[in-house]
BAFI-3210 file (N, C-alpha, C; in Angstrom, 3 decimals, decimal comma, padded with zeros to 6 digits):
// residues 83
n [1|2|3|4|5|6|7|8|9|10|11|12|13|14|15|16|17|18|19|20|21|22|23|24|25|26|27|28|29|30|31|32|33|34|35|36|37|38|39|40|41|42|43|44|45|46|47|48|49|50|51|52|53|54|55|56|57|58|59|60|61|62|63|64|65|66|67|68|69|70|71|72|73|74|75|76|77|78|79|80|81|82|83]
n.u [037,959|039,716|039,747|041,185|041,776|042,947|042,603|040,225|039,958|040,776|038,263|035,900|036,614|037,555|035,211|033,871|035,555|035,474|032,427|032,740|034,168|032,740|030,636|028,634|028,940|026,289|024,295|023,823|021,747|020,313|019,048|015,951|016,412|016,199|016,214|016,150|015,983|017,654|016,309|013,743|013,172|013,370|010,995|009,269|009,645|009,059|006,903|003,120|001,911|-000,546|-003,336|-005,751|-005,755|-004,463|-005,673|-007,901|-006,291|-005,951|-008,690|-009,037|-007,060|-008,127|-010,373|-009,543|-008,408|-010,411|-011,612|-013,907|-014,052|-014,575|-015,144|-017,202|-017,060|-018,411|-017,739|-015,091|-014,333|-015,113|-013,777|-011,145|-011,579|-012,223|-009,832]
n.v [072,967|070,383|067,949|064,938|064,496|062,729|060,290|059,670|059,227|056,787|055,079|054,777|052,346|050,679|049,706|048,350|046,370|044,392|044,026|042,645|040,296|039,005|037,450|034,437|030,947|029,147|027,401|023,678|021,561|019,296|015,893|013,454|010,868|006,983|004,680|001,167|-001,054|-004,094|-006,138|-004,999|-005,486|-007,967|-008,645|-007,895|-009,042|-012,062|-014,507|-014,505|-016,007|-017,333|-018,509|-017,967|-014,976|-013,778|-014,625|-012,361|-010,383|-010,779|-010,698|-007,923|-006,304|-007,540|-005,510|-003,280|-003,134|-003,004|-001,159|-000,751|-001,029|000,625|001,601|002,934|005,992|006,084|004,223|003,881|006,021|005,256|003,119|004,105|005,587|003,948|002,600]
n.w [008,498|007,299|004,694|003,141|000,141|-000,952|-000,139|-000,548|-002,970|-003,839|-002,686|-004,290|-006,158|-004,340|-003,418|-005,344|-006,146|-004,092|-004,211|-006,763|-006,197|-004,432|-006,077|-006,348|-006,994|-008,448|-007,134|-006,540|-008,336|-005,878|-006,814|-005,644|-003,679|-003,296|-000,791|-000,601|001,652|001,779|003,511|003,050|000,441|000,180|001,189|-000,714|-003,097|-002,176|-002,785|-002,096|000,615|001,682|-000,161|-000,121|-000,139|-001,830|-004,078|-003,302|-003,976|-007,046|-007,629|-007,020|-008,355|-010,976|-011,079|-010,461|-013,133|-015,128|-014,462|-012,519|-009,979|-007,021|-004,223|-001,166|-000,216|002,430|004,294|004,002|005,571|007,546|008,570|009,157|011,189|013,440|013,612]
ca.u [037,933|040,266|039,403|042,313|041,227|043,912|041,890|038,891|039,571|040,381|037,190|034,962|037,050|037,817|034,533|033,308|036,394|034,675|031,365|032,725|034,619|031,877|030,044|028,997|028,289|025,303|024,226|023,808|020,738|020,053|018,150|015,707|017,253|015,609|017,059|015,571|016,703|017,744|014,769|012,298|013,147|012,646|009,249|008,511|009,806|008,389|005,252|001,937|002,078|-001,581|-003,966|-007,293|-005,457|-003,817|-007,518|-008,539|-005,274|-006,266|-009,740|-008,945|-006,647|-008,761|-011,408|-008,674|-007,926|-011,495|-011,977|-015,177|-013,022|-015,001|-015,658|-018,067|-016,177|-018,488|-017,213|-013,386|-014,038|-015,421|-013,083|-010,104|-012,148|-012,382|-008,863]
ca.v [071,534|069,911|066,455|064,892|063,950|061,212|058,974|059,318|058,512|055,149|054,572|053,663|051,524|049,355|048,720|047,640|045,073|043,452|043,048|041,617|038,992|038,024|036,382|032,993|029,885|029,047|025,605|022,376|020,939|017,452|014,789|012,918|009,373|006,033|003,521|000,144|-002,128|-005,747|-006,852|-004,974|-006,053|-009,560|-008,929|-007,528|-010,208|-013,128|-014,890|-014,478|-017,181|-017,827|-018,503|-016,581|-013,701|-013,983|-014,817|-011,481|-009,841|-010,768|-009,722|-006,712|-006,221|-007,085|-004,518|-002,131|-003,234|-003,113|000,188|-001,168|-000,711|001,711|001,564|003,888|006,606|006,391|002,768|003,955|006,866|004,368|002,314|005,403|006,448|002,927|002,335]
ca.w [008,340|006,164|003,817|002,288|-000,835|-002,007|000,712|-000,864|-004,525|-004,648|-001,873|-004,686|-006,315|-003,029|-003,023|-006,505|-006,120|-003,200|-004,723|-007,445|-005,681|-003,938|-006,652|-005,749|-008,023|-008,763|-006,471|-008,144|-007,858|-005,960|-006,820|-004,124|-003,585|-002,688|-000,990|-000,091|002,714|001,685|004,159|002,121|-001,157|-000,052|001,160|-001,825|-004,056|-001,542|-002,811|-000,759|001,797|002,085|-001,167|-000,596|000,099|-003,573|-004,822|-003,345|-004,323|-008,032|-008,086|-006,847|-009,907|-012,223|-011,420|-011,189|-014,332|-016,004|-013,937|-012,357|-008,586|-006,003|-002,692|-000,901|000,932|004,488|005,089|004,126|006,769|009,343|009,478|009,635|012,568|014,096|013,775]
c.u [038,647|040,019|040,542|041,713|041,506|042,932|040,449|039,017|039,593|039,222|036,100|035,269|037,091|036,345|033,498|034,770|035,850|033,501|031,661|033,646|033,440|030,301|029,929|028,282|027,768|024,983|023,618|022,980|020,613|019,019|017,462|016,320|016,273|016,313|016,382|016,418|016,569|016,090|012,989|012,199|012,788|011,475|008,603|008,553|009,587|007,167|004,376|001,739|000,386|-002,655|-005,149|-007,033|-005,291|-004,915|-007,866|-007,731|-005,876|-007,246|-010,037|-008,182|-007,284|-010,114|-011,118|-008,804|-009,211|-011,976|-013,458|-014,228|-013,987|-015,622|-016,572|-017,085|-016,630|-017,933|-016,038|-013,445|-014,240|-014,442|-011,695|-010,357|-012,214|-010,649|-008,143]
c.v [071,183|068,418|066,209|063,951|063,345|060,315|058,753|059,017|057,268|054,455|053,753|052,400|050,337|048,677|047,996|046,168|044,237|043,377|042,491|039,857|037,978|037,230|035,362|032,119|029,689|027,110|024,752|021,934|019,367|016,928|013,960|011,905|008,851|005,127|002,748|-000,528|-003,282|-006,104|-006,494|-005,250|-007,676|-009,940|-008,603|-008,600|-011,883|-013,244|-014,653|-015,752|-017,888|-017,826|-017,681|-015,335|-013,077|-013,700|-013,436|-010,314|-009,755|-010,426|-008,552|-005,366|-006,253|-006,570|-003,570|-001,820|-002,516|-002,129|000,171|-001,162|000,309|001,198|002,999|004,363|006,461|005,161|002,994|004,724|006,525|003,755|002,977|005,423|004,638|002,430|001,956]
c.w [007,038|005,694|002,821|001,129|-001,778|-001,151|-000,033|-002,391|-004,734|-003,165|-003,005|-005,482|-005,633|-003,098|-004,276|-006,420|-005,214|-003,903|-005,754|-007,348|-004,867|-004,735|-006,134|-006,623|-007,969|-008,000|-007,308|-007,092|-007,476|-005,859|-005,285|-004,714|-002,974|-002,299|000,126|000,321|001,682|001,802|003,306|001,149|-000,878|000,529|000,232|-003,256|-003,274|-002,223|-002,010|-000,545|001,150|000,274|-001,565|-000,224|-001,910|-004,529|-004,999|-004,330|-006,057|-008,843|-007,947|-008,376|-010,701|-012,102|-011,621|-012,535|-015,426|-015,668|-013,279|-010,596|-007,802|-005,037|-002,164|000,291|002,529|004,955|005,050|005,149|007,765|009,799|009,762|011,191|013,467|014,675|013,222]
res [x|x|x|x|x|x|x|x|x|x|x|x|x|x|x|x|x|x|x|x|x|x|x|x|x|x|x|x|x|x|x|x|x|x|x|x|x|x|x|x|x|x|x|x|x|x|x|x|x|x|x|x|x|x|x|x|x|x|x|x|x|x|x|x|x|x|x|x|x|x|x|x|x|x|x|x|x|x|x|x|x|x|x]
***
């Protein structure tokens, strides 16, 4: 059995040149994005139509606010379960 042994010297060469071509750049990270419709920005910047909504709207705020705010979880899970 004969091995010609010009073929095999530059074998490891060939192949350190391929892995180093196949580096690959490093991916660029993206950002999430938001993007609001027209239509919802002007429900969001519309006044509330109706007044004792507003009322409630405001006392709701300011218990937020004063941190005095809680509801009892079995009535939030009833009405999940109700619909």
């Amino acid at each position: 059995m004969r091995i010609d042994s010009a073929k095999w010297v530059h074998l490891p060469n060939t192949y350190e040149k391929k892995t180093q071509a196949e580096t690959k750049p490093e991916p660029t990270r993206q950002t999430d994005r938001l993007s609001i419709s027209a239509e919802a920005r002007a429900r969001f910047e519309e006044p509330v139509k109706h007044p004792d909504r507003l009322e409630k709207i405001n006392a709701l705020k300011a218990e937020i606010d004063a941190g005095t705010y809680s509801r009892d979880a079995r009535d939030i899970a009833k009405r999940f379960l109700q619909g």
